[in-house]
N, C-alpha and C positions, 0 to 999 in steps of 0.2 A: 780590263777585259769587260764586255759590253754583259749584262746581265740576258739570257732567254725572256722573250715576254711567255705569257702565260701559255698562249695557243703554239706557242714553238715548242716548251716545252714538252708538251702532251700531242703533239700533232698527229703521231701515228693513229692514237681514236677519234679526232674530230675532224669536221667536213671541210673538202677544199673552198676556198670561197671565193679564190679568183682576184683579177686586178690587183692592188694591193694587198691583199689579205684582209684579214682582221683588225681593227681598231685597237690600240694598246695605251688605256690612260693608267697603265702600273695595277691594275685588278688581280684578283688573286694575288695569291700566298700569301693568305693570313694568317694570323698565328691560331696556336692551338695550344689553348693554356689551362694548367690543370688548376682547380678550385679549390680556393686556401681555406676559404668557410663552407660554402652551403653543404655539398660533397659532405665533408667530414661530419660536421655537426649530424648530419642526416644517417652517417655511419656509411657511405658510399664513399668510402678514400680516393675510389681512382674515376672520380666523374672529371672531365674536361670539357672546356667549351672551346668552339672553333668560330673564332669573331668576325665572321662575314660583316658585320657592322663597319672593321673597317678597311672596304673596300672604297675606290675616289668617290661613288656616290652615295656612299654609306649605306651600304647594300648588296646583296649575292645577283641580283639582277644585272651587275655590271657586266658577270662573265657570261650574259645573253648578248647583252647589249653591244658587245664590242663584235661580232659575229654577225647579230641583226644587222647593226648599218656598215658593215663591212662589207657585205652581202648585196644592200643596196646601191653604197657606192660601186659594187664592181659591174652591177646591170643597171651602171649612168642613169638610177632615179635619184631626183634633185630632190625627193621630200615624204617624211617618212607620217605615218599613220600608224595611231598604236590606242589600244584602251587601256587602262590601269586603273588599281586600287591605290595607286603614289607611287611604292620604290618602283615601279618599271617604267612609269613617268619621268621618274628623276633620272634612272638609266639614262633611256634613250634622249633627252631632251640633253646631255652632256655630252655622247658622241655624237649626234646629228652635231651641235656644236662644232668638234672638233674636225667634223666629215666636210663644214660649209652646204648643212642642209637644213631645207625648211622641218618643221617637227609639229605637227598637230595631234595632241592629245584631248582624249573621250574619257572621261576620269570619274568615279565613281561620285554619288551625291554627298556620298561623307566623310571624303578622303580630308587629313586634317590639314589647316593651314601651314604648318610646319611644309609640306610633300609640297602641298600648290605652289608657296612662293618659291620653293629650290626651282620646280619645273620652268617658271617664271625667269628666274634667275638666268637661266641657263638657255632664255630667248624663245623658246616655247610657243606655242599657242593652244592654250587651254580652256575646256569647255567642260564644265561639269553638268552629268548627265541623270536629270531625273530617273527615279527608282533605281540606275545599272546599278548590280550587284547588290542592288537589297530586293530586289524581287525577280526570282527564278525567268519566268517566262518572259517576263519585259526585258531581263539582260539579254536571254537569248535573240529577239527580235533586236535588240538594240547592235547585237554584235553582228547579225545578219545583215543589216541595214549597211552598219561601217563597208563589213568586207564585201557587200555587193558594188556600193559606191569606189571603194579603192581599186576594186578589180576593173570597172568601166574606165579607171583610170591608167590602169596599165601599174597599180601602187599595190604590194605584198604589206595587209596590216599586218602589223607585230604582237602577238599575246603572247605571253609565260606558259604555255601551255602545247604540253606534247598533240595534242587533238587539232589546236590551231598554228604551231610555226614549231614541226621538228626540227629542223635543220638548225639556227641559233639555238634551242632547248638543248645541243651538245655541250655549247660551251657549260652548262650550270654542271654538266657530269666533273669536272675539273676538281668538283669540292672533296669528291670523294677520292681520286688519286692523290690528293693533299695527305686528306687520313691516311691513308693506308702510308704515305710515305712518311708523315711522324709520331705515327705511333700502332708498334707493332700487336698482334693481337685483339683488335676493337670487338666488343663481344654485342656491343648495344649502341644503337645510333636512334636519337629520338627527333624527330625532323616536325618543324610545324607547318599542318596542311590549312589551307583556302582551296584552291581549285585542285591540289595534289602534283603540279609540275614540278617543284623544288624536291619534294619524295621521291618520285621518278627517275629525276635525271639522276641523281646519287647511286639508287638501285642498278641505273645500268654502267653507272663509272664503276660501281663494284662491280659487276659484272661484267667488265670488261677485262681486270683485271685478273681475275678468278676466270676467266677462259683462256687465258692465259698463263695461266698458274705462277703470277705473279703475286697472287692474294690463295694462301692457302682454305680459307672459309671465308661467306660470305657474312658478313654481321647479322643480328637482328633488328630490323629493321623497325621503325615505330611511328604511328600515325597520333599527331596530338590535334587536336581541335577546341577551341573556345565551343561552351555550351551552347553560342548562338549562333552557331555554324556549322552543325552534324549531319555532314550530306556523306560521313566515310564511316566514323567510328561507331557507330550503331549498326549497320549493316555489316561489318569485318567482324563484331562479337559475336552477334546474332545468327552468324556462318550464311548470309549472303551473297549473293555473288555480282553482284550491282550498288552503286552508290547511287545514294537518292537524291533529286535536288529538294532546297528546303527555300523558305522567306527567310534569307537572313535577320538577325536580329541582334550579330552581335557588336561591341563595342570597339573590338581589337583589329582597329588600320591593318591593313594587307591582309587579314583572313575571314573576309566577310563575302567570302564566292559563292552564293549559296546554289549557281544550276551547276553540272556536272560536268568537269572537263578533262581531267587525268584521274577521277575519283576510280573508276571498274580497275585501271593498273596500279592505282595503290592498293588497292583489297588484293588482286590480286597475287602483289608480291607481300607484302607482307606475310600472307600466307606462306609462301614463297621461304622466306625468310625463317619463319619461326618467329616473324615479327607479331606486335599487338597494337589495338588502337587505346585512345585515353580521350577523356573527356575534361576538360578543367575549368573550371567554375573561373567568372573574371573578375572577383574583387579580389580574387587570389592571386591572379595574376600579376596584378598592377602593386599587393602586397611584396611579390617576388621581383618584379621590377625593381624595386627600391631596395629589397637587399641584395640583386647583385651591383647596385650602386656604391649601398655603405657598405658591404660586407667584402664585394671583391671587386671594388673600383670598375665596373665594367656598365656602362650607360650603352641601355638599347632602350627603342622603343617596346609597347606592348607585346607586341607580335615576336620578337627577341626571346621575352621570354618564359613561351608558352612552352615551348621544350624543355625547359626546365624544367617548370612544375608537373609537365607527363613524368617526367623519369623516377619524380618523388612521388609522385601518386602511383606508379608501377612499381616502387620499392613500397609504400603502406601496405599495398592489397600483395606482397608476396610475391608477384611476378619477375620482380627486376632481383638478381642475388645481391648482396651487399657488396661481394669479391669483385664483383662486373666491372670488365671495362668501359665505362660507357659516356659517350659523346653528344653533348649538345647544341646543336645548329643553332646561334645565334645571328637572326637574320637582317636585320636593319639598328639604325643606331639610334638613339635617343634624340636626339636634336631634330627629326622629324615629326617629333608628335612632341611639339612643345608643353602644350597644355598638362599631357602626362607630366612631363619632367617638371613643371612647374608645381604639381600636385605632391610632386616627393618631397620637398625642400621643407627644411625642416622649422618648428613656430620657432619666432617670430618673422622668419628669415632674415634680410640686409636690414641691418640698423644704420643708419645713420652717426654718426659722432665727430668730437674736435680731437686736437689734439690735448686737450687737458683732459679728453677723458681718457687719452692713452694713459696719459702719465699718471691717472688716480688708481685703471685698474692696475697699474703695476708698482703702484706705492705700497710703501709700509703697511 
């Protein structure tokens, strides 16, 4: 019997998209696995992660991606335009693939080689874009600039972002009817923000369901940011009602958004929620990287796993209960940000040797 793709399953909330539909390279339904180390040690027994990492692009952007150029192929444009910080680069640079369309991507000035050559890979034409997304006002001209050009072309650029492209932003709601559908009760969802579209769309897959009273309460909901990109979580503590843009500065691939693009709808659901924002320091990160590596087999890039360490910095400062059910969005995979991964591996790493030194270490 033939398996439901993703958007069949869930079809009743997301948009029609016409001609063929939606693009299906097997995205979604990832798993969602409960944590054998960090969880525990930390005294947090029932933390799980939900491994968007591996999705075909190794990425949560895929369940945009398949929507975006589903969208285009059905209004017979031959070629798609899109900005990114990588994983929505590598997205869409694999269904345009799949669609037989051209793919020109506008890709931040320090997105890492790992992201570039997959987009490469996958026939692309990439162009890396002085200062976008390390400086506020230049991104925004920058992003003005694309969508003025694509619009004189009769071409819908594509961003991750509820402010600039609703209508594929449905497919990312998808992650959230996953949860609720294995595992019942989720008390705490800690989600990592850049621009705040990934936040978003889950708020309203929960809330899709929960209007439906299909989800009896909606989670808490949780904003995590690297400290060199606090355009959300200082303004949500602070009882704001705007998110600020900032010069980004920080280190962690995919969350270096620093002007304001879904930031006002994540403050204002987390409020919403009963949700909180977090701030995490990134040599801590890249520490936490590496033990969900050795600790619970699970290789993601930086940006992975910054919701992690919100949830343990929300259990230090007493906010998070130990009892909590709580879930973390794991959002790209390791093998994108080589360099990272390269930094984990342990002294001396690959040796070299013959076969007599087999045989010596395992002599008498």
């Amino acid at each position: 019997m033939r398996n439901k793709g993703l958007y069949e399953r869930h079809e009743r909330f997301l948009p029609v998209v016409g001609g063929s539909g939606p693009i299906d390279l097997g995205q979604g339904a990832t798993p969602l696995v409960r944590s054998v180390s960090i969880g525990p040690k930390a005294g947090l027994p029932e933390l799980y992660f939900k491994l968007e990492n591996l999705n075909p692009t190794g990425s949560y952007k895929d369940r945009f991606a398949g929507i975006a150029i589903g969208m285009a192929r059905a209004a017979g444009v031959d070629r798609c335009i899109a900005t990114s910080s990588g994983n929505t680069g590598a997205a869409l640079a694999a269904f345009c693939a799949a669609a037989d369309m051209e793919c020109s991507l506008y890709v931040s000035e320090n997105a890492p080689a790992g992201k570039l050559e997959q987009m490469l890979a996958y026939g692309a034409n990439v162009y890396r874009v002085k200062d976008f997304t390390i400086d506020a006002a230049e991104s925004a001209r920058i992003t003005e600039a694309l969508s003025a050009g694509a619009a004189s072309r009769g071409i819908q650029i594509f961003i991750t972002a509820y402010a600039r492209s609703p209508v594929p932003m449905a497919g990312i709601k998808t992650i959230a009817y996953e949860l609720a559908n294995d595992l019942d009760g989720i008390d705490d969802v800690f989600v990592p923000v850049g621009g705040g579209g990934l936040y978003v769309a889950i708020a309203k897959g929960f809330a899709d369901l929960h209007g439906e009273a299909a989800l009896a309460q909606m989670p808490r909901l949780h904003a995590v940011q690297p400290e060199g990109n606090d355009t959300v979580v200082t303004p949500l503590r602070a009882g704001a009602a705007a998110a600020r843009p900032v010069s980004t500065s920080t280190t962690i691939s995919g969350l270096g958004v620093g002007f304001v693009l879904d930031g006002d709808d994540v403050i204002a659901t987390a409020r919403e929620t009963g949700g909180s924002g977090y701030i995490v320091d990134e040599t801590e990160v890249l520490s936490l990287q590496r033990r969900l590596a050795q600790e619970e087999g699970i290789l993601v890039e930086p940006a992975g796993a910054v919701s992690v360490l919100g949830a343990l910095e929300a259990l230090r400062r007493g906010e998070l209960q130990p009892g909590s059910r709580t879930v973390c969005i794991l959002t790209g995979h390791g093998f994108k940000d080589p360099v990272s991964v390269r930094n984990m591996g342990s002294v001396p790493g690959v040796r070299a040797i013959t076969r007599a030194d087999i045989e010596a270490s395992f002599g008498d």
